[in-house]
C-alpha positions in Angstrom: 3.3 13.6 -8.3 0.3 14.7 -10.7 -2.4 12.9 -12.1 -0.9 11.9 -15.4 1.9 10.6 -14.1 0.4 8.1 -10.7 -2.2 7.1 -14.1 0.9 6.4 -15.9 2.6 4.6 -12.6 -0.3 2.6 -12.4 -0.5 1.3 -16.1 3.1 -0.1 -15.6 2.0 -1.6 -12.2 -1.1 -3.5 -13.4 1.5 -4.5 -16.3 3.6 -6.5 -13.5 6.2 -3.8 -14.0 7.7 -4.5 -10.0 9.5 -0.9 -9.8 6.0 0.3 -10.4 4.2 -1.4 -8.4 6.9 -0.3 -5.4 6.3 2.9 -6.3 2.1 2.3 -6.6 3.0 1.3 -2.5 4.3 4.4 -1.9 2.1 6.5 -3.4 -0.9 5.1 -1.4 0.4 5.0 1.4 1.3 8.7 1.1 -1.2 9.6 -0.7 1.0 11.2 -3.5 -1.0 11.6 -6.7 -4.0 9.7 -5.2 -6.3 10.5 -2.0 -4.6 9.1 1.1 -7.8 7.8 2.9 -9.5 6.2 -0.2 -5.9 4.4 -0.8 -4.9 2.5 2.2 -5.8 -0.8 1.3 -4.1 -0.2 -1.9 -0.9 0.7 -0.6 -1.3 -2.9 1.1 -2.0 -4.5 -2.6 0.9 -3.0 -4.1 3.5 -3.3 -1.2 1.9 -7.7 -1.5 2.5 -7.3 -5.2 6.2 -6.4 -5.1 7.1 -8.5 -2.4 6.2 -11.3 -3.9 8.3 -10.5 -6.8 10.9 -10.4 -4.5 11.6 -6.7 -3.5 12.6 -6.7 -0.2 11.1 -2.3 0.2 7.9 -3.4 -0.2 8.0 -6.8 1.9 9.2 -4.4 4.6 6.6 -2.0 4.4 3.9 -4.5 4.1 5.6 -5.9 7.7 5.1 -2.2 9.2 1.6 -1.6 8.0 0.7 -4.9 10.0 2.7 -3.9 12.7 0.2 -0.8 12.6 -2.7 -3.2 12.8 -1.7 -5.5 15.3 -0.9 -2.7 17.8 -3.2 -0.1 17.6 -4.0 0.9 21.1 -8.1 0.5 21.1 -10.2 -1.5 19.1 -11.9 1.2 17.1 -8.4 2.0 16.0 -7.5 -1.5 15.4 -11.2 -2.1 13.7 -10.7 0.8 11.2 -6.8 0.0 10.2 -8.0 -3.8 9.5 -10.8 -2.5 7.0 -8.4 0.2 5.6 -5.5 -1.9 5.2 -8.0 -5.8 4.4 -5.7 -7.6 7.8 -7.7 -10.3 9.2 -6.1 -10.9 12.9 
């Protein structure tokens, strides 16, 4: 995805627009159209945002990026995916 279009995405997500906000989850946690590492937290934003307008994708995805959280293997791991992703556990 280019520039243009994620800015474009992402005006229709802030707008409550759910498809785009499913597909603002995506891209952060992909890091397509936007930088990957600078994102994460994002991705957990706009998979929240979705879900709670009922789309069952993101609700999923929001379950797996916890999932990440709660069983990373050492605590540095776990320390940096709960300040990447803004889990409190």
């Amino acid at each position: 995805m280019d520039p243009a279009q994620a800015a474009q995405v992402m005006r229709a997500a802030n707008a409550e627009n759910m498809p785009a906000q499913v597909i603002g989850c995506n891209m952060f946690a992909y890091g397509a159209g936007v930088t990957q590492c600078s994102g994460s937290s994002r991705a957990a934003e706009w998979c929240t945002k979705a879900a709670e307008q009922g789309n069952p994708t993101s609700a999923t995805m929001l379950g797996e990026l916890y999932i990440q959280v709660c069983t990373a293997a050492n605590t540095r791991t776990r320390r940096f995916l709960q300040i990447h992703f803004q889990f409190q556990i």
